[in-house]
C-alpha positions as a Python dict, from the first residue, in 0.01 Angstrom:
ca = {
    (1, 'X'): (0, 0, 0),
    (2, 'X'): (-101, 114, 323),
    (3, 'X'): (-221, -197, 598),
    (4, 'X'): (-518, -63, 804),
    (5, 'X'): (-476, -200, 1145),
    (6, 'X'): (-761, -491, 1228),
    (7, 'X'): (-709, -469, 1621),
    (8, 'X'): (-966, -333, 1766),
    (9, 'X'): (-1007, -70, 2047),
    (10, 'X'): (-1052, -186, 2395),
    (11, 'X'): (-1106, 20, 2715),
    (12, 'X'): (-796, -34, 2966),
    (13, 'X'): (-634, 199, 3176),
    (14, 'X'): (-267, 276, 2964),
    (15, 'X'): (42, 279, 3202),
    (16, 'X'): (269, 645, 3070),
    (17, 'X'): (540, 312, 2965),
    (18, 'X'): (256, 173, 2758),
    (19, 'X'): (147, 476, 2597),
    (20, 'X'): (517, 542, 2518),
    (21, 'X'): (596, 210, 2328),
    (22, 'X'): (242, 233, 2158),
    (23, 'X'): (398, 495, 1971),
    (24, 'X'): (724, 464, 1926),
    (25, 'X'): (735, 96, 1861),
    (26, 'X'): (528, 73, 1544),
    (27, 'X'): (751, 357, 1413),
    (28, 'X'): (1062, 128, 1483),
    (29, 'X'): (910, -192, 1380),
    (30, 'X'): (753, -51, 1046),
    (31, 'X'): (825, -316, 767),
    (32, 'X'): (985, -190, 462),
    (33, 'X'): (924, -83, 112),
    (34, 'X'): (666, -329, -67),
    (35, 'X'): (661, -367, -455),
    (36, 'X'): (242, -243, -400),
    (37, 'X'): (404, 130, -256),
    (38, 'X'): (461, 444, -481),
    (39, 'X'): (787, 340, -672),
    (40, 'X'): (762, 559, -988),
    (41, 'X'): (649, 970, -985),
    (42, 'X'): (317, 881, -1205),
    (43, 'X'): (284, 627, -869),
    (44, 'X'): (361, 908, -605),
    (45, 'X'): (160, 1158, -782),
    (46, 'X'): (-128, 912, -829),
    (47, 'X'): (-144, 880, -462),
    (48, 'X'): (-150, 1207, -386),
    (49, 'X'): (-435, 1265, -591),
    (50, 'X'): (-597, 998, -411),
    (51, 'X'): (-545, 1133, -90),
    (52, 'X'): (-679, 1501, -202),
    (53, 'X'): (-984, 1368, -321),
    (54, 'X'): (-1329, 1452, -154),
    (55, 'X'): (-1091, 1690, 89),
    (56, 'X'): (-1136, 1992, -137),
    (57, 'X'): (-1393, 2072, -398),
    (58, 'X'): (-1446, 1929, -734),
    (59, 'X'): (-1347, 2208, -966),
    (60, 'X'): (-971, 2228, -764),
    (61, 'X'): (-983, 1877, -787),
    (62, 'X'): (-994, 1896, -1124),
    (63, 'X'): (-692, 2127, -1179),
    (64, 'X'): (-494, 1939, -1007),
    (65, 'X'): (-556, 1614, -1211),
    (66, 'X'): (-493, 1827, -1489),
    (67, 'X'): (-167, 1984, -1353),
    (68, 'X'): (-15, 1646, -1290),
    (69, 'X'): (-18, 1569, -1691),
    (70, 'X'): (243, 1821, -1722),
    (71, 'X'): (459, 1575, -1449),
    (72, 'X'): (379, 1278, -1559),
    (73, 'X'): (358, 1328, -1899),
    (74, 'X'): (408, 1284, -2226),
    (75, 'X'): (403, 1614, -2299),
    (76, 'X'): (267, 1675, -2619),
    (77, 'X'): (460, 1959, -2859),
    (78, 'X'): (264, 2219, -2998),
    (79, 'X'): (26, 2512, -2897),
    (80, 'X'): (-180, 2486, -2582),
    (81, 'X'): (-489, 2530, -2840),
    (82, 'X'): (-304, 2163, -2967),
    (83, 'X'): (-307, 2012, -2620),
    (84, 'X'): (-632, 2143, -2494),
    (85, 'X'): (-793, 2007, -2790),
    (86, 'X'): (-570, 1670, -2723),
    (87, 'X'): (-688, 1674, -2354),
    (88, 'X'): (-1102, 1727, -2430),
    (89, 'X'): (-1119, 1509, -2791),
    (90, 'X'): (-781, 1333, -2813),
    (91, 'X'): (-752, 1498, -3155),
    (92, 'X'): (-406, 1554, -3284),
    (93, 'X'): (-244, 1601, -3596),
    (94, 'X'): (-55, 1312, -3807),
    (95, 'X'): (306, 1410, -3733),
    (96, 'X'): (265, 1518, -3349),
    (97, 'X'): (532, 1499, -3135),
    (98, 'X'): (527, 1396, -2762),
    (99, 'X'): (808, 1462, -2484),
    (100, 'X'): (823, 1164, -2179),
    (101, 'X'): (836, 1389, -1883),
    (102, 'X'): (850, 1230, -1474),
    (103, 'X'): (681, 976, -1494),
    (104, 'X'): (795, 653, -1557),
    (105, 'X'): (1119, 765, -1393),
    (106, 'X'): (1224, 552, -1041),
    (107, 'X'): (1214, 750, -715),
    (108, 'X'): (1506, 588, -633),
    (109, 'X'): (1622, 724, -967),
    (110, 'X'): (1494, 1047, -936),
    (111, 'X'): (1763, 1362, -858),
    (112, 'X'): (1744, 1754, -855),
    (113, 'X'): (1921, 1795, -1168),
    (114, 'X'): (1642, 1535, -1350),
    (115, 'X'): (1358, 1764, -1146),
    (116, 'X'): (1555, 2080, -1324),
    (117, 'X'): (1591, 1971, -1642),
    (118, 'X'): (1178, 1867, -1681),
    (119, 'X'): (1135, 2256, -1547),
    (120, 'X'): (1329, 2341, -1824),
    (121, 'X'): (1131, 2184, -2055),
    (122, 'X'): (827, 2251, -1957),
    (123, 'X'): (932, 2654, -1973),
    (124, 'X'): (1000, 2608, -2325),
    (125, 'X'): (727, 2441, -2424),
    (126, 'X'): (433, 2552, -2167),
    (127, 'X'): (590, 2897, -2023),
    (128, 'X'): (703, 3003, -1628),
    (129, 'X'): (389, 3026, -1497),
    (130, 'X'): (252, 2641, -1576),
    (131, 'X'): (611, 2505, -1497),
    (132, 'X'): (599, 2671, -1168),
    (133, 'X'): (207, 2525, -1033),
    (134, 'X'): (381, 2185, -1195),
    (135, 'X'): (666, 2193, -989),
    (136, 'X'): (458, 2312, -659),
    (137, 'X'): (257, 2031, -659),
    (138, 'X'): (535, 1778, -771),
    (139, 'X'): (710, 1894, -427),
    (140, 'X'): (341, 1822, -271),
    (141, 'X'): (310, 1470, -396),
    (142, 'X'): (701, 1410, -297),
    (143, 'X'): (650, 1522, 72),
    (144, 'X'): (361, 1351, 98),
    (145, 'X'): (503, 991, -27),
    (146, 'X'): (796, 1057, 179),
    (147, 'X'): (586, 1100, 533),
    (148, 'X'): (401, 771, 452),
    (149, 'X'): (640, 537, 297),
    (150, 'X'): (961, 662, 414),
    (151, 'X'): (1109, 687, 54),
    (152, 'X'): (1388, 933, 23),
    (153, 'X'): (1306, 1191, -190),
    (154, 'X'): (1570, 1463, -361),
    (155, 'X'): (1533, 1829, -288),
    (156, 'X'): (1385, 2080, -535),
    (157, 'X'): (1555, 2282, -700),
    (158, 'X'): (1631, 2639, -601),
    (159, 'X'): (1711, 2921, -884),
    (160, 'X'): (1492, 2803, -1111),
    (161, 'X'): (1371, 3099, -1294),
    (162, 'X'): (1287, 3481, -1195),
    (163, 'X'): (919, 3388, -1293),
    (164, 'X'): (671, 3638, -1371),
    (165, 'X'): (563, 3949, -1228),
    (166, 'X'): (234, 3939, -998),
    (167, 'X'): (5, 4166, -1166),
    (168, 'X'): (-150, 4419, -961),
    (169, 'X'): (-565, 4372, -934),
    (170, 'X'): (-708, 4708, -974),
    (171, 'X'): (-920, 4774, -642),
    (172, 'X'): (-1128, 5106, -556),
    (173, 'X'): (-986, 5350, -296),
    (174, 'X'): (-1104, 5407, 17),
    (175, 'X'): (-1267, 5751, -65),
    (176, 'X'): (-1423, 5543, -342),
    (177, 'X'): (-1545, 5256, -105),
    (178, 'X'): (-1710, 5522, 106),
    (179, 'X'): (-1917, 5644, -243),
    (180, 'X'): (-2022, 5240, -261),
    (181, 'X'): (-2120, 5244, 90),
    (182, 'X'): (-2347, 5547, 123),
    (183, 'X'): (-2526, 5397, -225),
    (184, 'X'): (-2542, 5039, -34),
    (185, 'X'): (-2720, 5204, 224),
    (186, 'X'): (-2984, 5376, -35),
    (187, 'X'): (-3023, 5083, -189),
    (188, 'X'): (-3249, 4906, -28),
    (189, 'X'): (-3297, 4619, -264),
    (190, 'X'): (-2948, 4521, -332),
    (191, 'X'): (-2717, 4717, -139),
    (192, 'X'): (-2628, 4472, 73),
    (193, 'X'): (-2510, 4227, -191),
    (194, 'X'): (-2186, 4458, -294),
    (195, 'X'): (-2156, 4635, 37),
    (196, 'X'): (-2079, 4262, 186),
    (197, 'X'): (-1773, 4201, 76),
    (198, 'X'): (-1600, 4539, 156),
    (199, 'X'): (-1682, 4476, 508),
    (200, 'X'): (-1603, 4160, 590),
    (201, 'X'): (-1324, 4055, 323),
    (202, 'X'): (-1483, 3738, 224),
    (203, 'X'): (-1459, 3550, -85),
    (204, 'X'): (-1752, 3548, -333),
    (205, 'X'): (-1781, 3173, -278),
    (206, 'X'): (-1827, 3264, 95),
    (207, 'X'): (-2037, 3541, 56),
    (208, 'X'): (-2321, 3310, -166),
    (209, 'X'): (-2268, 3015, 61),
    (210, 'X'): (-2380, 3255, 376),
    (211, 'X'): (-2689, 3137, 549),
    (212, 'X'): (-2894, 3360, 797),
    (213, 'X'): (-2783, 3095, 1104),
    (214, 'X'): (-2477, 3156, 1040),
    (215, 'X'): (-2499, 3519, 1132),
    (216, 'X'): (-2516, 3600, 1501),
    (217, 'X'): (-2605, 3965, 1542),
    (218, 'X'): (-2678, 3921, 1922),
    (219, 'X'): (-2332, 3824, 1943),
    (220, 'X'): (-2159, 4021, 1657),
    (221, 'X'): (-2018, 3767, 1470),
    (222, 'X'): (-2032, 3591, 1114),
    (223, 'X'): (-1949, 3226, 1087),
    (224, 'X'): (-1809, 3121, 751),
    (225, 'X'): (-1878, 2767, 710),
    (226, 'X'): (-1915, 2691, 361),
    (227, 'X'): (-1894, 2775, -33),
    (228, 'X'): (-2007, 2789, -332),
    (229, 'X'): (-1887, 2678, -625),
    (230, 'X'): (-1923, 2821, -978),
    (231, 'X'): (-2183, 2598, -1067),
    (232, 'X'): (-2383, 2626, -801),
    (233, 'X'): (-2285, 2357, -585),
    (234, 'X'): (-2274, 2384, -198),
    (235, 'X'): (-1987, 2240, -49),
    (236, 'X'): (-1917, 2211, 327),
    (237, 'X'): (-1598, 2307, 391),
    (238, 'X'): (-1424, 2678, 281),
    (239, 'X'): (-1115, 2690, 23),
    (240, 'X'): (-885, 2608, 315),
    (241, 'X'): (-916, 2509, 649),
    (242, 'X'): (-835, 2822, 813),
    (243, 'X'): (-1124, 2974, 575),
    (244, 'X'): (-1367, 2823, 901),
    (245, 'X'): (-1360, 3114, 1064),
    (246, 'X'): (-1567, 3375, 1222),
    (247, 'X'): (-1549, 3750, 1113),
    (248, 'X'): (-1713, 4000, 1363),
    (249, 'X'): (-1954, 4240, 1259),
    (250, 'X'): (-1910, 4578, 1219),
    (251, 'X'): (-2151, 4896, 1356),
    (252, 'X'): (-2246, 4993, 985),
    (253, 'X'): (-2281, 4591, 874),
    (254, 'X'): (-2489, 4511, 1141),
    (255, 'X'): (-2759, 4761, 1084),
    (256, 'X'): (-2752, 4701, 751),
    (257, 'X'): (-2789, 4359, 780),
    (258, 'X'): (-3106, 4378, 1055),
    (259, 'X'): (-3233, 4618, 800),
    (260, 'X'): (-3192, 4313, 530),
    (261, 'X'): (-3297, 4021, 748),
    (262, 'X'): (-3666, 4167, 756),
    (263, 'X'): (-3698, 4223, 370),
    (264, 'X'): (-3445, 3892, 287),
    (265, 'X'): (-3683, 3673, 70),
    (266, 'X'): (-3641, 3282, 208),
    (267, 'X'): (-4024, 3170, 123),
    (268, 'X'): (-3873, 2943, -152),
    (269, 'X'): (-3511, 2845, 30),
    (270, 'X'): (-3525, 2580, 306),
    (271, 'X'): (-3113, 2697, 371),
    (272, 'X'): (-3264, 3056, 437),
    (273, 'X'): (-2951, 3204, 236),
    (274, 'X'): (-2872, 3539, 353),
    (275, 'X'): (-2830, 3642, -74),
    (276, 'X'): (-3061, 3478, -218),
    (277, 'X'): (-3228, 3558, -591),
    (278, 'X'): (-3477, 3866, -609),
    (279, 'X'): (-3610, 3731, -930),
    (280, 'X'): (-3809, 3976, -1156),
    (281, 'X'): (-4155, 4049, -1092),
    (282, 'X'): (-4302, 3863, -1375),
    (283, 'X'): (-4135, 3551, -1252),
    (284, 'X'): (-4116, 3582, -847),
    (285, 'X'): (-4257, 3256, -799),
    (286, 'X'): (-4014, 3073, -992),
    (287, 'X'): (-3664, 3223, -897),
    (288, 'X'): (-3723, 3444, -570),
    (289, 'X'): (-3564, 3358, -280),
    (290, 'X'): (-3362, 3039, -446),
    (291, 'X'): (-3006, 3013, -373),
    (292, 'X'): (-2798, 3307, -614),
    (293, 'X'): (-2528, 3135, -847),
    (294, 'X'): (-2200, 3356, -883),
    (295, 'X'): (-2301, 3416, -1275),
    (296, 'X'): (-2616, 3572, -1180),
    (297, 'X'): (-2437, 3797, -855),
    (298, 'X'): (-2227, 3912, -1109),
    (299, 'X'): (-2432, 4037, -1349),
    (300, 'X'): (-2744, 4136, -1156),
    (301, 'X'): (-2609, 4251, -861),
    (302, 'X'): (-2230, 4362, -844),
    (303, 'X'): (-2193, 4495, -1175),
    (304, 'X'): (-2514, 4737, -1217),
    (305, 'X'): (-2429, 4862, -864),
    (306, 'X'): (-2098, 4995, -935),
    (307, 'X'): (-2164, 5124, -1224),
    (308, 'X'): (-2468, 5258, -1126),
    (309, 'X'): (-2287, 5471, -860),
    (310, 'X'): (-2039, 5573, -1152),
    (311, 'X'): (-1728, 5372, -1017),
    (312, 'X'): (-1488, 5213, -1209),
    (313, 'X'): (-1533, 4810, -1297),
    (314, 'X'): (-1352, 4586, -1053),
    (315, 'X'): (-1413, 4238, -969),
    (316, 'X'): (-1599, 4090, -667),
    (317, 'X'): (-1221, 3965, -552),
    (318, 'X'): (-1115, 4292, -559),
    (319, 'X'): (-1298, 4348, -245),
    (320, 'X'): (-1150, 4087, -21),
    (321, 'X'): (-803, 4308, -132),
    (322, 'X'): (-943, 4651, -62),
    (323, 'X'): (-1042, 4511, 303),
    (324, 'X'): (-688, 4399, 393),
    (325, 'X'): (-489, 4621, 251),
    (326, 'X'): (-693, 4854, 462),
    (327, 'X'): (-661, 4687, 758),
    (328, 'X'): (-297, 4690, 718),
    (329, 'X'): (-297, 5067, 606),
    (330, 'X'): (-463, 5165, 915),
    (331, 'X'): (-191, 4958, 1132),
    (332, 'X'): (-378, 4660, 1243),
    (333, 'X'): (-124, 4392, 1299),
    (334, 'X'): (-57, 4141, 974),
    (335, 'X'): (-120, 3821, 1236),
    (336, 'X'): (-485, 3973, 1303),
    (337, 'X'): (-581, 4047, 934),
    (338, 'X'): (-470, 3701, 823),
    (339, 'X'): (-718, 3531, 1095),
    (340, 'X'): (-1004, 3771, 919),
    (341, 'X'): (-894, 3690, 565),
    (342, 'X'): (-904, 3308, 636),
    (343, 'X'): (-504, 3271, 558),
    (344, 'X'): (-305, 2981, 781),
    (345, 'X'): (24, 3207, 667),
    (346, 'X'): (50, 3559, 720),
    (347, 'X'): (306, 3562, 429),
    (348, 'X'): (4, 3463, 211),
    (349, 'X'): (-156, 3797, 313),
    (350, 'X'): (171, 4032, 308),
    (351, 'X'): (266, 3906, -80),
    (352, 'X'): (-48, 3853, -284),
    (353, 'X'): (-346, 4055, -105),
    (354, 'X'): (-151, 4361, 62),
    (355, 'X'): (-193, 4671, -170),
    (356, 'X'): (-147, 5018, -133),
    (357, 'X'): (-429, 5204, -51),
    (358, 'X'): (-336, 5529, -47),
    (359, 'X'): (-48, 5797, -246),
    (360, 'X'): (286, 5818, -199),
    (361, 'X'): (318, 6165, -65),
    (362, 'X'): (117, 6095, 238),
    (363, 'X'): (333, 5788, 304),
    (364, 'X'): (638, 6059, 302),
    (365, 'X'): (495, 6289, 492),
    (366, 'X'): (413, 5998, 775),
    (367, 'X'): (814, 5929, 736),
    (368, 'X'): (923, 6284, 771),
    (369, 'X'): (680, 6306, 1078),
    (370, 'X'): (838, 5990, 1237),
    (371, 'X'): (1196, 6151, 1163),
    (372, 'X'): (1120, 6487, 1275),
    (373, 'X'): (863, 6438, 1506),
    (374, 'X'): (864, 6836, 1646),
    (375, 'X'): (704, 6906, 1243),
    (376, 'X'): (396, 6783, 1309),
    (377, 'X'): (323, 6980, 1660),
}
C-alpha cells in the first residue's frame, strides 16, 4: 500500500545539494515489498483499476472492469450469449464449466510462457480480437505495478497471433463532401450540425459537448474542452489528454458559424451549447435549445441530412476520417494532423484513421510525374 507522506511543506530557500538528495534519496531509501502491495495479477489489476478511476469517463470505465474478467478470471465455457447472461443475472446452466485464468497466480510466479498460454485460451474460447484488448490492458496494469512497487514483471509476449484485419469504415469522397457542404450552407436550420465535423475532424462527443465560449471567432480558433457521453452526461475532460486542444477555424466554418450564432437557440441552456435541440414546433418550449443527446443528433440531424442530399449512409465517425485522410492527401505533414485530430501518437493517426481519398490512377500518374518529371511540362 502506498504511505502518503505527513511532512508538511515549509518555505526555505533549497541549496542545488539539497534539492539533489530530496530526490534521489527517497528513491534509494524506499523500503521494500509489504504483504499490503499488489502480490497476485487480480491484486495488480485491481489497482490499476483504482488508479483509472474518475480519470476517464464512466462508460470506458466500465469496459475496462469488464475486460479485466477475462484476466482474472474464471472464465466461464460457453457462448458469449452464456457469459453475458452470467455477467448481468449470474444465470448459468447446471453443468457449466469455468477455466481459472491470471488471477490467483503470484507475480513472482508469473512468466511469458504462463501470459501465452492464457492468450491461447482465451482465443479459443473468446476469439483474437477480445484476447488482444485483454492482453493490452494486462501489459497496462503490469507497467503500472512495476513503476510503483518496483515488482519485476515478465515481458509480453511477441508473435502471438496475426489478429484480425482492420475493417475499412466507409467515408464519402471529397467530391461528395463538397455536395454536403453546398447543402450545409442551404440549410439554414441544420446545416451546421453535419457540416461540423467535416471541418474540424472532431469526435461526435466533442462536437455535442461544444459550447459557444469555447469558440473564438475573433481569434479563429475552437477550444475542445469537453464531451459527451452517450447518455447525455457532460464530462470535463476529452477521450484523451491530447483531445484538449484547439482546432482553428476555417474561412467557410467561420461564416457559417457567425451565420449560426445569431439563429443558435440558448433561451433554455444556461451552457449556451453551440448544438443544441431545435425541438418541434408543437413542443418548443419543452425541448428547444436543451443540450442535444448523440441519439437524437443521429437521427434528427445527421441522418435526414445526408440522405436528404442523396449521399450514401455513413456514420458521424466517418467524418473525423474523411478530415485526416484529407489532410494527409493534400500533403500536410502527419505530426500537424495528429495535433488537429487530438492523437498524442502520430502512429495512431497513420494506422487506424489514414484512408485513401482518392483512385489509384491519379496516385500513378503523381508517381510517373515524380519519375519523369519533363511529362508533366
Amino acid at each position: 500500500m502506498l504511505v502518503k507522506s505527513t511532512n508538511r511543506f515549509r518555505r526555505r530557500t533549497w541549496s542545488r545539494r539539497e534539492i539533489s538528495n530530496s530526490i534521489i534519496t527517497p528513491l534509494r531509501t524506499r523500503p521494500a515489498l509489504k504483504p499490503t502491495t499488489p502480490c497476485t495479477v487480480a491484486d495488480a489489476v485491481q489497482y490499476w483499476l483504482k488508479v483509472r478511476e474518475g480519470q476517464i469517463k464512466a462508460s470506458t470505465f466500465r469496459d475496462y472492469k469488464q475486460v479485466s474478467q477475462y484476466i482474472i478470471g474464471p472464465l466461464l465455457v460457453g457462448t458469449k450469449w452464456d457469459r453475458h447472461r452470467w455477467n448481468r443475472s449470474r444465470t448459468i446452466a447446471r453443468d457449466a464449466q469455468f477455466l481459472e485464468l491470471l488471477g490467483s497466480i503470484q507475480l513472482g510466479d508469473l512468466s511469458t510462457s504462463l501470459i501465452r498460454d492464457w492468450h491461447k485460451v482465451l482465443c479459443a474460447h473468446t476469439g483474437q480480437h477480445v484476447a488482444s484488448v485483454a492482453k493490452k490492458h494486462l501489459r497496462t496494469a503490469l507497467t503500472l505495478v512495476a513503476e510503483d512497487f518496483r515488482v519485476s514483471v515478465p515481458p509480453m509476449p511477441s508473435r502471438t497471433g496475426r489478429g484480425r484485419a482492420r475493417r475499412i469504415k466507409k467515408i464519402l469522397a471529397p467530391d461528395q463532401v463538397g455536395v454536403l457542404l453546398e447543402g450545409a450552407e442551404r440549410d439554414a436550420r441544420k446545416g451546421m450540425y453535419y457540416a461540423f465535423p467535416f471541418l474540424t475532424g472532431t469526435r461526435p462527443s466533442e462536437q455535442l459537448a461544444l459550447q459557444w465560449r469555447d469558440v473564438d471567432l475573433h481569434s479563429g480558433v475552437i477550444h475542445v474542452r469537453r464531451m459527451v457521453e452517450q447518455n447525455g452526461r457532460l464530462c470535463e475532460f476529452t477521450k484523451t489528454a491530447a483531445g484538449m486542444r484547439e482546432i482553428p477555424i476555417a474561412p467557410l466554418l467561420a461564416e457559417m458559424l457567425r451565420r449560426w450564432q445569431t439563429s443558435c437557440p440558448s433561451s433554455h441552456d444556461p451552457l449556451g451549447h453551440v448544438f443544441p435541440c431545435l425541438g418541434r414546433a408543437e413542443h418548443s418550449s419543452k425541448k428547444r435549445g436543451t443540450p442535444l443527446s448523440y441519439v437524437n443528433f443521429l437521427n434528427t440531424y445527421w441522418r435526414p441530412g445526408l440522405l436528404g442530399l442523396g449521399l450514401p449512409y455513413v456514420t458521424p465517425h466517418s467524418a473525423r476520417h474523411v478530415f485526416i485522410s484529407t489532410l494527409q492527401a493534400r500533403g500536410v505533414e502527419v505530426g500537424l494532423v495528429a495535433k488537429l485530430a487530438g492523437h498524442a501518437n502520430p502512429t495512431v493517426t497513420l494506422s487506424h484513421y489514414t484512408q485513401a481519398v482518392r483512385g489509384g490512377d491519379a496516385g500513378l500518374r503523381l508517381l510517373e510525374t515524380a519519375y519523369r518529371p519533363d511529362v508533366g511540362r
